[in-house]
C-alpha positions in Angstrom: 0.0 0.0 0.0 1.4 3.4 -0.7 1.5 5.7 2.5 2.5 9.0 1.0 1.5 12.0 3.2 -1.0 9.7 5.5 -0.7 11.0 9.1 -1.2 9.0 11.9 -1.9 10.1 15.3 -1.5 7.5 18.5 -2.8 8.5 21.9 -2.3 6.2 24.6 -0.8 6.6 27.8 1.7 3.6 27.7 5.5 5.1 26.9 6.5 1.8 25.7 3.8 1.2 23.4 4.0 4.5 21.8 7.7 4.5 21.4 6.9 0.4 19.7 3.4 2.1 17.6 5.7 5.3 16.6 8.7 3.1 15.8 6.5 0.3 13.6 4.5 2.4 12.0 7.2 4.8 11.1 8.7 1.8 9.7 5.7 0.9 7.2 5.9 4.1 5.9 3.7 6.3 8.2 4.6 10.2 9.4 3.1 8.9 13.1 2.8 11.4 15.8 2.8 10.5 19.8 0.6 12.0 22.2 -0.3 10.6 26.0 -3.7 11.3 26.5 -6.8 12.5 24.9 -6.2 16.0 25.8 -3.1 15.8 23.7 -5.1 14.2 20.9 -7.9 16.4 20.6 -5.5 19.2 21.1 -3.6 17.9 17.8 -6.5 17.0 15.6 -7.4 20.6 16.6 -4.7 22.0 14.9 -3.5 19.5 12.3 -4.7 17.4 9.6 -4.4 13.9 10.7 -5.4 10.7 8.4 -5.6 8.1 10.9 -6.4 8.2 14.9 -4.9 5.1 17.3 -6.6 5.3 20.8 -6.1 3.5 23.6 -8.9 3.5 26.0 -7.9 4.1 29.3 -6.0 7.0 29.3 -5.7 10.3 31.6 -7.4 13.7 31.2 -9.7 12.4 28.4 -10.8 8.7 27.7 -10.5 7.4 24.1 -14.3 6.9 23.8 -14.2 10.6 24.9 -11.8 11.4 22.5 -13.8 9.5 19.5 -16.6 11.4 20.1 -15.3 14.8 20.0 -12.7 13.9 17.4 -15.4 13.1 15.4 -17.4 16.0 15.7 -14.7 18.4 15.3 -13.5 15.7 11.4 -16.1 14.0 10.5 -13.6 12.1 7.7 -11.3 10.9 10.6 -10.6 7.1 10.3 -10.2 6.0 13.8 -9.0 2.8 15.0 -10.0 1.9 18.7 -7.5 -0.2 21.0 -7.7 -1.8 24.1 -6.7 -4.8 26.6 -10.1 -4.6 28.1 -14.0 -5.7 26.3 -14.2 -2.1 25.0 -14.6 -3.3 21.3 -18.8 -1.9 21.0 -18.3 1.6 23.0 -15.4 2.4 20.4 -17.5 1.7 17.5 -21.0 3.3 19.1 -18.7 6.1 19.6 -17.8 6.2 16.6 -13.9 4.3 15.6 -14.1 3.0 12.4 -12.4 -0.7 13.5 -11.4 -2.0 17.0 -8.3 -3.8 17.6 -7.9 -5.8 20.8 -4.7 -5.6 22.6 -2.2 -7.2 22.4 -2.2 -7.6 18.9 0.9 -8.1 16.0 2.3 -5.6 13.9 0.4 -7.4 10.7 -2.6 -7.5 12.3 -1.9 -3.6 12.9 -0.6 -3.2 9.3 -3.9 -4.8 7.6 -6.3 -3.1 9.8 -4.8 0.3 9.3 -4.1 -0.5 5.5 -8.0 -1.5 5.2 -8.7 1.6 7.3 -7.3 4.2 4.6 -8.2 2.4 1.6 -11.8 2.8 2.5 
């Protein structure tokens, strides 16, 4: 898939995993930026054009269903991809995240969901 100028913003609140999502999805091509909560995020979709969201769920300041719902109100066009350890799978998509991905989950998995995510 060709990832010319798609942006990617991840929120979650897990240094590790953003520093792995920045570092992997950097790697397949992606200009990825990091934020640690949904604050952050909303802040950033505020002010920049982003193609792609990442949220975790439980994360300070601002959940991600939270986030989805004012992230979508504020870019309707906003593919968002929901993530989470927990059974969070239906409030991410009655929020409004395009796809759900359960955590933990491997790189492909990430790769085919966000490649299916843009191509739609």
């Amino acid at each position: 898939m060709k990832t010319d100028n798609k942006k990617i913003l991840v929120a979650d609140d897990d240094v590790l995993l953003r520093k792995l999502l920045n570092d992997l999805l950097t790697f397949y091509g992606y200009d990825v930026a990091c934020v640690s909560n949904g604050k952050e995020a909303l802040a950033r979709i505020e002010t920049d054009s982003y193609d792609v969201l990442i949220t975790d769920y439980m994360m300070p300041e601002m959940n991600g269903i939270e986030l989805i719902k004012k992230a979508r109100y504020i870019k309707k066009s906003l593919a968002i991809i929901g993530m989470s350890a927990s059974e969070e799978e239906k409030g991410f998509l009655a929020a409004g995240a395009n796809l759900f991905i359960a955590k933990p989950f491997s790189p492909y998995a990430l790769k085919n969901i966000i490649e299916e995510i843009c191509l739609t």
